[in-house]
C-alpha positions as CSV (number, residue, x, y, z in Angstrom):
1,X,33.2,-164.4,-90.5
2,X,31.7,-161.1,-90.5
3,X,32.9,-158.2,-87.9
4,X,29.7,-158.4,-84.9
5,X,28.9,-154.7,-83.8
6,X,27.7,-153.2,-80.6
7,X,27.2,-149.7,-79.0
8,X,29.3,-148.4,-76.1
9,X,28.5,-144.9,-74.9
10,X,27.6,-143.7,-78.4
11,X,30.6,-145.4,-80.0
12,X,30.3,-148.3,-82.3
13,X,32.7,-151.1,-81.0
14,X,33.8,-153.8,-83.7
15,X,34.5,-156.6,-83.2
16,X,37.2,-158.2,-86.2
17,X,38.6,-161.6,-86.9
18,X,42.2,-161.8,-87.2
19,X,43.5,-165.0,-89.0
20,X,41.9,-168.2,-86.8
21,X,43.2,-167.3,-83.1
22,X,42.9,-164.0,-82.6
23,X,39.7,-161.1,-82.2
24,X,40.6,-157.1,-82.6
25,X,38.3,-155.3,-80.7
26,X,38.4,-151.8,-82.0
27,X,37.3,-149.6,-79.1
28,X,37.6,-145.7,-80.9
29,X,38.0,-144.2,-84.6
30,X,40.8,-141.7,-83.8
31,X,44.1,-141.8,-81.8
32,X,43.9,-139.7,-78.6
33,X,43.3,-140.1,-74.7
34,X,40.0,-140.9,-75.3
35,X,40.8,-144.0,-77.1
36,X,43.8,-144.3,-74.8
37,X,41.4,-144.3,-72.2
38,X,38.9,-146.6,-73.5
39,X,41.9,-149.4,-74.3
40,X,43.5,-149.4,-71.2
41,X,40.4,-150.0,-69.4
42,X,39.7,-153.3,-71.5
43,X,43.3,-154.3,-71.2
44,X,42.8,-153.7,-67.3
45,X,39.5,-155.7,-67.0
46,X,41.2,-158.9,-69.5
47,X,43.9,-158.8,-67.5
48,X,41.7,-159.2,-64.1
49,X,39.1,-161.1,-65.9
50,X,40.1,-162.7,-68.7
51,X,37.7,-165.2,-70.9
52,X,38.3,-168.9,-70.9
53,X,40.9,-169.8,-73.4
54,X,42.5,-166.3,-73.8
55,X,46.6,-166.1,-74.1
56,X,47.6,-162.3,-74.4
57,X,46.2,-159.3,-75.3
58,X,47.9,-156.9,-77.4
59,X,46.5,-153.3,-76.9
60,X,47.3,-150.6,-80.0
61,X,46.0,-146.9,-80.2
62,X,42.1,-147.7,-81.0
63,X,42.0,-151.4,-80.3
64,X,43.0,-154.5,-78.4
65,X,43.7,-157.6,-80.2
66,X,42.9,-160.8,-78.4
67,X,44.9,-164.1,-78.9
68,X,43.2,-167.0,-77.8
69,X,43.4,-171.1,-78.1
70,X,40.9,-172.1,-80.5
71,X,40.4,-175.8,-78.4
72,X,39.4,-173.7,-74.9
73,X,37.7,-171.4,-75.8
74,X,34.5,-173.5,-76.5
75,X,32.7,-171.3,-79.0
76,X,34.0,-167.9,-81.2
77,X,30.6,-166.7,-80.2
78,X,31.1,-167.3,-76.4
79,X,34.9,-165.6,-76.5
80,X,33.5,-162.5,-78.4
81,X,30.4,-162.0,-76.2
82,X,32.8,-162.6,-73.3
83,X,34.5,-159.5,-74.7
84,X,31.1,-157.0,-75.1
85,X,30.9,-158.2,-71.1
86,X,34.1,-156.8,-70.3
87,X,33.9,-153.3,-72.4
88,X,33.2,-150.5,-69.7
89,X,29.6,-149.5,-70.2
90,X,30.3,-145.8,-70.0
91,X,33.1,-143.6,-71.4
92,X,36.3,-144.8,-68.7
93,X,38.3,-142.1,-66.4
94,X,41.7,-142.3,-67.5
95,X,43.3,-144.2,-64.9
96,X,46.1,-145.2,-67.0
97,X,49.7,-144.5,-65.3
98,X,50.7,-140.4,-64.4
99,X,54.4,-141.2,-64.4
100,X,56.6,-138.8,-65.9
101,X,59.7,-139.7,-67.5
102,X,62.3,-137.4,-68.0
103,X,64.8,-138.6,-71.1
104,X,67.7,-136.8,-71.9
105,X,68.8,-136.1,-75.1
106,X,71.9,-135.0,-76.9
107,X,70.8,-133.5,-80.6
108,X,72.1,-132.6,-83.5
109,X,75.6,-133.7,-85.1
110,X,76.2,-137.4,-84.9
111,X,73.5,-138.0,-82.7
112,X,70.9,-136.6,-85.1
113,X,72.0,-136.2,-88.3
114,X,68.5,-135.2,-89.3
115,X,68.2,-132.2,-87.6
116,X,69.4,-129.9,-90.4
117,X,66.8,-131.4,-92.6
118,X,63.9,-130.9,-90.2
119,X,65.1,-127.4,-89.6
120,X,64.9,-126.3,-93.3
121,X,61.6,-128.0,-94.1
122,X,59.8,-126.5,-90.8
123,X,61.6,-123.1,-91.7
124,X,63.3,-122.7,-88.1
125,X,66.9,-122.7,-87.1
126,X,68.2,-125.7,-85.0
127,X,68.2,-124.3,-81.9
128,X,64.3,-123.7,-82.2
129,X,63.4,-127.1,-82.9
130,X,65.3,-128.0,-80.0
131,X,63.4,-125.6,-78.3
132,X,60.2,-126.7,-79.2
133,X,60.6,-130.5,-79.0
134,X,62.2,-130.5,-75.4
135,X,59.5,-127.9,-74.5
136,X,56.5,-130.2,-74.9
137,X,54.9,-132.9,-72.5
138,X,54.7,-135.7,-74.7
139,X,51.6,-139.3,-74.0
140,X,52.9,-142.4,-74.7
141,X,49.6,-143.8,-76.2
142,X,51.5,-147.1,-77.7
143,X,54.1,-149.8,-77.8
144,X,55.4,-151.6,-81.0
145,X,57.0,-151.8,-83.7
146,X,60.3,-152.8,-81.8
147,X,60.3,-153.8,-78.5
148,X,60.0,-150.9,-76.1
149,X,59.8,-148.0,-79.3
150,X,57.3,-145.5,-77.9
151,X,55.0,-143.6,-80.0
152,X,54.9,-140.3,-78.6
153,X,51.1,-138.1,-78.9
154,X,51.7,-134.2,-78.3
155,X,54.3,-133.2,-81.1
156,X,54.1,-129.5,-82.0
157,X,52.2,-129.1,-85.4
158,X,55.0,-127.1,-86.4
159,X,57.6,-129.6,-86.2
160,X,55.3,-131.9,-88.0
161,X,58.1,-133.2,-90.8
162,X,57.4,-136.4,-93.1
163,X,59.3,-139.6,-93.0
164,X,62.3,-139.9,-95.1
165,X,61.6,-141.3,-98.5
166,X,64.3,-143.7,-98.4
167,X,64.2,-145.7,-94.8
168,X,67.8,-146.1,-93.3
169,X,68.9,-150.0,-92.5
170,X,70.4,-148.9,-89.6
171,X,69.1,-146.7,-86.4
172,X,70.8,-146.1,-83.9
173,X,69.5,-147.5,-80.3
174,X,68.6,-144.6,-78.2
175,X,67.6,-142.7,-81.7
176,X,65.2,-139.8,-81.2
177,X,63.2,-139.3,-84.5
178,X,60.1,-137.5,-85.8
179,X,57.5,-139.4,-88.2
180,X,54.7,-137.3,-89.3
181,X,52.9,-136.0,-86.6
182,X,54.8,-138.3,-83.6
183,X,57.7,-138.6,-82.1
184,X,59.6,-141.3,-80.5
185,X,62.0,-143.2,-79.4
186,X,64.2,-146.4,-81.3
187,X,65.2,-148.7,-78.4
188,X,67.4,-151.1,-80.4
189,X,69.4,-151.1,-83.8
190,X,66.6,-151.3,-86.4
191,X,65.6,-150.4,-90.1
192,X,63.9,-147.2,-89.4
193,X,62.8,-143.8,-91.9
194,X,61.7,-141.4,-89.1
195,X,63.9,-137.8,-89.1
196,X,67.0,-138.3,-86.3
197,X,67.0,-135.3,-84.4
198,X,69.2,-137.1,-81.6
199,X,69.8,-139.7,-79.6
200,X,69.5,-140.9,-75.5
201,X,71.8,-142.8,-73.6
202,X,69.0,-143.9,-71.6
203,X,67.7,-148.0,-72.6
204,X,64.5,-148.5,-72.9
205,X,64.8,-151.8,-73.9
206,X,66.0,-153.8,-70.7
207,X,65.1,-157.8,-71.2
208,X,67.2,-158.6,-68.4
209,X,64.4,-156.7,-66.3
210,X,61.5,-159.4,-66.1
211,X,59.1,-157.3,-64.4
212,X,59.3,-154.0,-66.7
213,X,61.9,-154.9,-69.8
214,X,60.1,-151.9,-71.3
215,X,61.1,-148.4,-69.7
216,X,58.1,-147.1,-71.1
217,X,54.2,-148.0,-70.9
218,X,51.1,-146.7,-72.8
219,X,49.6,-143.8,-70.6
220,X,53.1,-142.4,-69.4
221,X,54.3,-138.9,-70.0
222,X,57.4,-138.1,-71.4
223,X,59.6,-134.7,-71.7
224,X,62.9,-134.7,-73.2
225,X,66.2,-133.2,-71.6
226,X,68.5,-131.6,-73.9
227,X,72.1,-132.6,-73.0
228,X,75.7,-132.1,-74.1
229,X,77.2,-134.5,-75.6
230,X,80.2,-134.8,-72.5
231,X,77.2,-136.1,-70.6
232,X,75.9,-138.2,-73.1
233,X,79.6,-140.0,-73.1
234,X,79.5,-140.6,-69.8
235,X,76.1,-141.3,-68.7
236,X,75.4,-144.5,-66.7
């Protein structure tokens, strides 16, 4: 099957196959609010309206995949132009959700036994990068990779570092690492090779909460709260 393309406000949306139950509709060629903008508002209007024979949507930072049952749906050509319908017809207001999460963190030492390392290779002390990273208002333009982990837009370009070349088998939950030009946030105990700079106390993970088990949602802002690590000890 070959990916169907249409225009939306000057953009060229595709439309891919992925394996036999699922579409990707790619919405935007680069990461940023823009395509934040433009995902949310399909995930919004699937969610309200969704096509016959849709199960979940999954939304990324430039597309939505759409899972669907292949005996409902009646046709593949039905469920995708069902999807061109529900694309806004103009470039979308970010309406996405203006909370603002403040998540403390404790850095350095044991809780981010990176820092050092990102220090040297951005050619600042550890006190700056502290500086800088708690000084920024960060986007949450994603969700993945584990449940809850946040990729965080809005890193300064100075404390752009690389991944580490060999991945750890073990992160700390509550981990606060840089990958390349992101940062973010591990919510559970996972494989992970992004630079630890510290760690949160806060969950962000909470599958006993069946309403939000994610702290975090694509659109939020975040800033980070340095702490020491007596607080971090008895934070509840």
């Amino acid at each position: 099957m070959r990916p169907s393309r249409t225009r939306a406000n000057k953009q060229v949306m595709k439309i891919i196959p992925l394996g036999d139950s699922a579409l990707v509709v790619e919405l935007a060629d680069k990461i940023g609010d823009e395509a934040l903008a433009w995902v949310q508002a399909l995930v919004r209007e699937l969610e309200k309206n969704p096509p016959h024979g849709m199960l979940e949507v999954v939304p990324t930072f430039t597309s939505v995949a759409v899972f669907y049952d292949p005996a409902k749906i009646g046709s593949i050509d039905a469920l995708r132009n069902g999807l061109v319908a529900r694309v806004p017809k103009k470039a979308p207001k970010d309406k996405t959700a203006a909370r603002e999460v403040i998540i403390p963190v404790c850095y350095g030492g044991e809780f981010g036994p990176d820092l050092a390392e990102v220090a040297a290779r951005t050619g600042l002390d550890e006190g700056a990068v502290i500086k800088l990273h708690s000084g920024e208002k960060y986007r949450v333009h994603t969700v993945g990779f584990a449940p809850g982990f946040p990729y965080l837009a809005g890193l300064p370009e100075k404390l752009h570092t690389p991944r580490r070349a060999t991945p750890r088998t073990r992160v700390q939950p509550g981990s606060v690492g840089i990958g390349g030009i992101q940062t973010g946030v591990y919510p559970l105990a996972t494989p992970g090779g992004w630079q630890l700079i510290g760690r949160t106390p806060v969950r962000l993970f909470r599958p006993e909460n069946e309403t939000e088990p994610t702290l975090l949602q694509p659109g939020d802002y975040v800033r980070f709260r340095p702490i020491a690590p007596e607080e971090f000890a008895t934070w509840k």
